[in-house]
C-alpha positions as CSV (number, residue, x, y, z in Angstrom):
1,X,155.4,65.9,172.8
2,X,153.5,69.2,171.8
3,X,156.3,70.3,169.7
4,X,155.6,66.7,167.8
5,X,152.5,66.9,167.5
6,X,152.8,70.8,166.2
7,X,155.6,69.4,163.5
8,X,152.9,66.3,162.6
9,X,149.8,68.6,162.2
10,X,152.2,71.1,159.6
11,X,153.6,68.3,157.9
12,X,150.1,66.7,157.0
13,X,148.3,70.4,156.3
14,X,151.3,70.9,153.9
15,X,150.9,67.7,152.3
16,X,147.4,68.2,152.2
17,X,148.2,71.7,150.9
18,X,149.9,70.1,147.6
19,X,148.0,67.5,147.2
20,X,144.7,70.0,146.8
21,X,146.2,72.3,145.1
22,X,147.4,69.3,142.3
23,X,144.2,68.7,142.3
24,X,142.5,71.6,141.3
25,X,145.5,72.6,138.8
26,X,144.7,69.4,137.1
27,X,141.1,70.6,136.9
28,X,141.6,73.9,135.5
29,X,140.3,75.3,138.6
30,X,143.4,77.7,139.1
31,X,141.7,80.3,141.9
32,X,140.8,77.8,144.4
33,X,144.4,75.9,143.6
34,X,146.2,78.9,144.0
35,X,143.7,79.9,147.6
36,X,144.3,76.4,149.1
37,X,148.3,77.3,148.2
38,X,148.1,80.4,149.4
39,X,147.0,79.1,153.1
40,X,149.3,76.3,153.5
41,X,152.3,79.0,153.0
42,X,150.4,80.4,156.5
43,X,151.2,77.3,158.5
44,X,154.5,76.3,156.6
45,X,155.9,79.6,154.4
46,X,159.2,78.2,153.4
47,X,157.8,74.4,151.5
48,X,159.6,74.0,148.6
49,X,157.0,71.9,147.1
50,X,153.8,74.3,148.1
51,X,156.4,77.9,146.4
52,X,156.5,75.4,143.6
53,X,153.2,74.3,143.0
54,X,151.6,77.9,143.5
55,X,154.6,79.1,141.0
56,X,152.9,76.5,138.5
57,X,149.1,77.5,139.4
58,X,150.4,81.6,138.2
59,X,152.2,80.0,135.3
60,X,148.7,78.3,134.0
61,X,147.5,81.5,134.7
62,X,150.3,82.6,132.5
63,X,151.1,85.5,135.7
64,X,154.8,84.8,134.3
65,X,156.1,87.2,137.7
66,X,154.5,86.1,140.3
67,X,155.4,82.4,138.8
68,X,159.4,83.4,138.7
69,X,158.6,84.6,142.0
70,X,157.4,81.6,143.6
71,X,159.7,79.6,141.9
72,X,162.7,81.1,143.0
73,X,161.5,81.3,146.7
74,X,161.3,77.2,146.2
75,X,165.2,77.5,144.9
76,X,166.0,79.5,147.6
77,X,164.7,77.1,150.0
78,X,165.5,73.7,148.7
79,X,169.4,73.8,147.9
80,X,168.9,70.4,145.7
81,X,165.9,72.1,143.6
82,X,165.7,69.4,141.2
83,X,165.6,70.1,137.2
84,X,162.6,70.7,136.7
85,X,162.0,74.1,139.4
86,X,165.1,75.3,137.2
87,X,163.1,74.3,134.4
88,X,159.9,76.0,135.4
89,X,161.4,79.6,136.3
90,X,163.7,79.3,133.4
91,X,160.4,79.4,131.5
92,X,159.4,82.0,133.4
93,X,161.9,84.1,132.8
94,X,161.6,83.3,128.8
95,X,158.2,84.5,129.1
96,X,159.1,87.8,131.0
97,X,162.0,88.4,128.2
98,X,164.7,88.0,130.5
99,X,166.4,86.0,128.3
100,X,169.9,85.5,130.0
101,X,168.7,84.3,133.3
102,X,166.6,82.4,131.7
103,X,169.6,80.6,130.3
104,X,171.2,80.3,133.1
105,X,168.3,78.6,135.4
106,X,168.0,75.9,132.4
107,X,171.3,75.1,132.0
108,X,171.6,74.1,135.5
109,X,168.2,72.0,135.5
110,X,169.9,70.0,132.5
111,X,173.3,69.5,134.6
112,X,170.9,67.0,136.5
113,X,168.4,65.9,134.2
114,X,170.2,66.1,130.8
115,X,167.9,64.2,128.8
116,X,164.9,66.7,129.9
117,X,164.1,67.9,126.2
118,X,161.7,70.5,127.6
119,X,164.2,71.9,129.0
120,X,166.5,72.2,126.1
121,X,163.8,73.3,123.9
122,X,163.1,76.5,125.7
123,X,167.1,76.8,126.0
124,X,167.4,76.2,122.1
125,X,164.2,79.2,121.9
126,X,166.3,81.5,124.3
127,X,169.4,80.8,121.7
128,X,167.1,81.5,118.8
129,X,165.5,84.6,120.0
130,X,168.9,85.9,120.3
131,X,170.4,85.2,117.2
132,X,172.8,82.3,118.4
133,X,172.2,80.1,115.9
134,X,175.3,77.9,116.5
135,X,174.1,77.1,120.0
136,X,170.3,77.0,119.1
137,X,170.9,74.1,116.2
138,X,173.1,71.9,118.9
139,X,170.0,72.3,121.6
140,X,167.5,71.0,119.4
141,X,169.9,68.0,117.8
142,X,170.9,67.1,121.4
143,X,166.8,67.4,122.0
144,X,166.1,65.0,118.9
145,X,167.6,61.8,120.9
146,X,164.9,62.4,123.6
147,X,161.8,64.5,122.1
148,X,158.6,62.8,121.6
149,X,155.7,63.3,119.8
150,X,154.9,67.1,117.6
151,X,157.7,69.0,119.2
152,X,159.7,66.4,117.0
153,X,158.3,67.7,113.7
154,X,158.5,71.4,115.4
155,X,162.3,70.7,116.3
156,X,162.9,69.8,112.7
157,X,161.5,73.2,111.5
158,X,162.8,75.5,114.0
159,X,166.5,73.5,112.6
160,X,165.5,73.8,109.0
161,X,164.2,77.9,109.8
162,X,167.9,78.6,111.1
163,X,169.5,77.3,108.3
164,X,167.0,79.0,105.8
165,X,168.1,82.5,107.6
166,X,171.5,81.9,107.4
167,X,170.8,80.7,103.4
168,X,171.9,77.4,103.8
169,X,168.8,76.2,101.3
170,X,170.2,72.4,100.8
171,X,170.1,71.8,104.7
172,X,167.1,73.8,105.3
173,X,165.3,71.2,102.7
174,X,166.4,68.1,103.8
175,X,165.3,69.4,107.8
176,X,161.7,70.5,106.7
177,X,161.1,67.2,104.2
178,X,162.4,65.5,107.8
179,X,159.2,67.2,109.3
180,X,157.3,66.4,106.7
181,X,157.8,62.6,106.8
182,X,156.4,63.1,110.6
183,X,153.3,65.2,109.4
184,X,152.5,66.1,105.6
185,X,149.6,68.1,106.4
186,X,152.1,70.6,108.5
187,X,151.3,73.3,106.3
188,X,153.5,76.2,107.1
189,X,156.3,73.5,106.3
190,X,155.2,73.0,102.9
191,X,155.4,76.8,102.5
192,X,158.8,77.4,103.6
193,X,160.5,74.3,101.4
194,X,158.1,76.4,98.6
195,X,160.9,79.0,99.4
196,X,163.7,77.3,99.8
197,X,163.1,75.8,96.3
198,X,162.4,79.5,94.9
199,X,165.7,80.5,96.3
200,X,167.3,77.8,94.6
201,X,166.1,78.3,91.3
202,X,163.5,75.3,90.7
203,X,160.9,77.1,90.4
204,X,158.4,74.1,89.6
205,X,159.1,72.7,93.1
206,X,158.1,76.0,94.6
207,X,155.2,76.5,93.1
208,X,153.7,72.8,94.0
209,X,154.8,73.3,97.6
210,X,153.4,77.0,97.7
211,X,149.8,74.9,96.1
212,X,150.1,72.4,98.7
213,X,150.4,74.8,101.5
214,X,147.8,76.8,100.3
215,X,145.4,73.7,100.0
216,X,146.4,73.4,103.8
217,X,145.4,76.6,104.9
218,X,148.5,78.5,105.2
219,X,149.1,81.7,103.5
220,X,152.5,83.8,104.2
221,X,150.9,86.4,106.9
222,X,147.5,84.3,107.6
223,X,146.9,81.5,108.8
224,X,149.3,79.5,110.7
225,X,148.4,75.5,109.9
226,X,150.8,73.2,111.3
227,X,153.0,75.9,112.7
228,X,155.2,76.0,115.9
229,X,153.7,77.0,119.1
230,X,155.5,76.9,122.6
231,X,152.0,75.2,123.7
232,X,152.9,72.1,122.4
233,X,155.5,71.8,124.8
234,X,154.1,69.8,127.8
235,X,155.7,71.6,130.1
236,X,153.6,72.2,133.3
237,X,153.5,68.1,134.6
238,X,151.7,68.5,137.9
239,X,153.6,65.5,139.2
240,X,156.4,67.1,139.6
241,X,155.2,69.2,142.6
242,X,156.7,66.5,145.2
């Protein structure tokens, strides 16, 4: 009956645990998230859910290791880690450069959860970032059938940014007026179909994209209106932490 009542009492403290530590992530109050955390792992060191919740509170803290670290201690110890852990220390490991295992952890979150388009736009960044463009263009057309919101105009760009590299101008166009459509006022887009056009030849194209981007507030080396930033990505949802 003791031994009951000892499994009860860990259970609830664990639960508790979570539930505290949810709550303080959610209102910005990492330290004391990441202290309640810390002192459920005392009474119950091997909860997937608690590894994986204190992984998230050293992710907002952006403490990319110690994230990677708690993360994978919630793999280790959950064999059916859903998609999104392999999500979370895939981002991790994105943000600590190691590119390849980063790859690898979300890959197998998407063999589960293949419509999780966070997920395959941090895979489609890992293929970027490495020059992969093949691979990179499928991830973020496969992540167009799901994506919501700004990282629909984003995925758009990074597509139309590829193809600019690789001096494919025609496709590049028709992927950052695509953008456009979702938000004119995106103003590094303006600027790059400025240079697409140059590249092209029609020169009086470029110059009334280049005048509209500059009436945006972007300039080529300032500032960076309506650009792409891995913070629009909403990728640490607090419910996950089960």
């Amino acid at each position: 009956m003791t031994k009951l009542k000892d499994k009860t009492y860990v259970k609830d403290s664990t639960c508790l645990s979570v539930t505290l530590g949810i709550k303080y992530l959610g209102e910005g109050n990492i330290t004391l998230a990441i202290r309640i955390l810390n002192k459920g792992l005392l009474t119950d060191p091997n909860n997937p859910s608690l590894l994986q919740t204190l992984g998230t509170a050293y992710a907002q803290k952006q403490s990319w290791l110690k994230a990677a670290y708690y993360y994978a201690l919630a793999i280790d110890n959950s064999p059916e880690a859903d998609s999104d852990t392999h999500l979370l220390i895939g981002i991790a490991f994105f943000h600590l450069g190691k590119i390849n295992q980063a790859i690898i952890e979300l890959n197998d979150g998407l063999k589960t959860d293949p419509g999780n388009y966070q997920a395959r736009w941090f895979l489609a960044q890992c293929y970027y970032n490495t020059g992969r463009f093949v691979e990179a263009i499928n991830e973020y057309k496969i992540m167009l059938n799901t994506a919501q919101g700004v990282i629909v105009e984003n995925t758009h760009y990074m597509i139309a940014d590829i193809y600019r590299l690789q001096g494919q101008f025609d496709d590049a166009i028709i992927e950052l007026k695509k953008g456009l459509e979702i938000n004119p006022n995106m103003g590094e887009a303006h600027y790059w179909l400025g240079k697409c056009y140059e590249e092209k030849g029609l020169l009086t194209e470029s110059k009334s994209e280049y005048q509209i981007a500059e009436s945006l507030g972007y300039n080529e080396g300032g500032g960076n209106n309506g650009g792409i930033s891995d913070s629009d990505i909403p990728i640490f949802n607090l419910s996950i932490a089960k």
